[in-house]
C-alpha positions as CSV (number, residue, x, y, z in Angstrom):
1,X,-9.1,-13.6,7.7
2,X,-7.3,-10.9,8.2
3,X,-8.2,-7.3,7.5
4,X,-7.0,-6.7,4.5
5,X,-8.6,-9.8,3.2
6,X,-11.5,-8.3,4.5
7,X,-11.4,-4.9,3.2
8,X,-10.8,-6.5,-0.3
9,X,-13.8,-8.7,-0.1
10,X,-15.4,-5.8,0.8
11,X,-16.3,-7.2,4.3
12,X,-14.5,-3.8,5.2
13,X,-15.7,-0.6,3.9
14,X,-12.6,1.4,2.5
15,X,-12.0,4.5,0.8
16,X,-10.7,2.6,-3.0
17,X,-8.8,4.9,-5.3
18,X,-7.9,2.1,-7.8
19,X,-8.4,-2.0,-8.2
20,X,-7.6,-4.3,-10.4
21,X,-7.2,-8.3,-10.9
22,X,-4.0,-8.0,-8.3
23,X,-4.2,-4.9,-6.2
24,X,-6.3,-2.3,-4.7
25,X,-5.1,1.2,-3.5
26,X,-7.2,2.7,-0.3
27,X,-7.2,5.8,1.8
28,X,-5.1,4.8,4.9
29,X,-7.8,5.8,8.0
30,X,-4.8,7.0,9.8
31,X,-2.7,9.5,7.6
32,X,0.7,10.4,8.6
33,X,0.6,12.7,5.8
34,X,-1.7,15.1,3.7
35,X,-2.3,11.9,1.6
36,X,-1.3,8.5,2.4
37,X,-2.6,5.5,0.5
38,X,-1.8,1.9,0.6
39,X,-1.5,-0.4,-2.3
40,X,-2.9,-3.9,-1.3
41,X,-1.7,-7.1,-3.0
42,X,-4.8,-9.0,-3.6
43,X,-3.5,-12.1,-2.4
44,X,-2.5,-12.7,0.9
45,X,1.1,-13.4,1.9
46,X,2.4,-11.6,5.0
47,X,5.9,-9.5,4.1
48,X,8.2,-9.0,1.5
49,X,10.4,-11.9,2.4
50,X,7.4,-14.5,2.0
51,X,6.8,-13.8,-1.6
52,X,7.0,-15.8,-4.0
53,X,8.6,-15.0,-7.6
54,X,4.6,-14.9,-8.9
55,X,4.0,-12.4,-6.1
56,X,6.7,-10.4,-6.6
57,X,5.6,-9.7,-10.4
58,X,2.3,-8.9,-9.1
59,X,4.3,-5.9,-6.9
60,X,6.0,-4.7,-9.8
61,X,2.9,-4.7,-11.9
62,X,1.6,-2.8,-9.2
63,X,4.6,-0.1,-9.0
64,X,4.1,0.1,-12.7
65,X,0.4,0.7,-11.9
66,X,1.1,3.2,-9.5
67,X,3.6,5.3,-11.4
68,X,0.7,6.0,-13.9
69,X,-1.8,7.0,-11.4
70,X,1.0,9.2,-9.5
71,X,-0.8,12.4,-11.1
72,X,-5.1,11.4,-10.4
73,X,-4.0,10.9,-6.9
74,X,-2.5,14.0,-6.4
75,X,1.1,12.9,-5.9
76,X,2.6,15.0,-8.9
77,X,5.5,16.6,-6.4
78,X,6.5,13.1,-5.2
79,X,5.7,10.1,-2.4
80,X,7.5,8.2,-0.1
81,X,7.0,4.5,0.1
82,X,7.4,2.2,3.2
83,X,6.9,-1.6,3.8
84,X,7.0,-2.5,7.2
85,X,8.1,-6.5,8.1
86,X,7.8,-7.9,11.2
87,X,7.6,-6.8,14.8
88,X,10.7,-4.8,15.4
89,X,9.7,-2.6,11.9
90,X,5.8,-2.7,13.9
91,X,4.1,-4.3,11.1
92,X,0.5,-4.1,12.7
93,X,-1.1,-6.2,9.7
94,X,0.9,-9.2,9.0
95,X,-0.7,-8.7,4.9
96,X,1.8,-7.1,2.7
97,X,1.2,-3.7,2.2
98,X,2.6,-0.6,1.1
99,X,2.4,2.7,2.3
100,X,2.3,5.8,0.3
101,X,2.9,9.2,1.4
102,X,3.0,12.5,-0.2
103,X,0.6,15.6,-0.9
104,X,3.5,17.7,1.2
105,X,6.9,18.7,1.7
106,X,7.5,15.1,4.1
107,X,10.7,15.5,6.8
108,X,13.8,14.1,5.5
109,X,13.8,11.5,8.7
110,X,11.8,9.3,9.8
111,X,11.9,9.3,13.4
């Protein structure tokens, strides 16, 4: 099981800012930014290229999800969000996840 899968069984203690039936939303434990949160599908499937047309409703659901929560977690002045896949992009948990970074002024580059 990977960690994810813990962390949503709750194997995993984790900082939860929002769950429902197909995501959660967690503090990352190692910001890259004033506030950095990643949204967690529920079920397990490693990258973006592995989902299925089901999982990819679940995504959007969970962008949609996002969008409304934008101003309870402090993200009012906008957020940057990254999906890793694969090795050479140094996806560390092969459970898709997305990254969401705001709270500050964020460099135009990623380097």
């Amino acid at each position: 099981m990977c960690v994810f899968c813990k962390i949503i069984k709750g194997v995993i203690p984790s900082q939860k800012m929002y769950e429902d039936n197909d995501i959660i939303i967690i503090k990352d434990i190692n910001p890259e930014a004033k506030l950095h949160y990643l949204m967690i599908p529920k079920q397990h499937f490693a990258n973006i290229c592995e989902m299925t047309e089901e999982q990819s409703i679940i995504m959007a659901r969970g962008f949609r999800t996002l969008a409304k929560l934008t101003s309870s977690l402090g993200l009012d002045g906008g957020f940057r969000l990254i999906s890793n896949k694969g090795k050479d992009a140094c996806q560390s948990v092969e459970h898709l996840h997305v990254h969401i970074l705001g709270g500050e002024q964020l460099p135009e580059r990623i380097n």
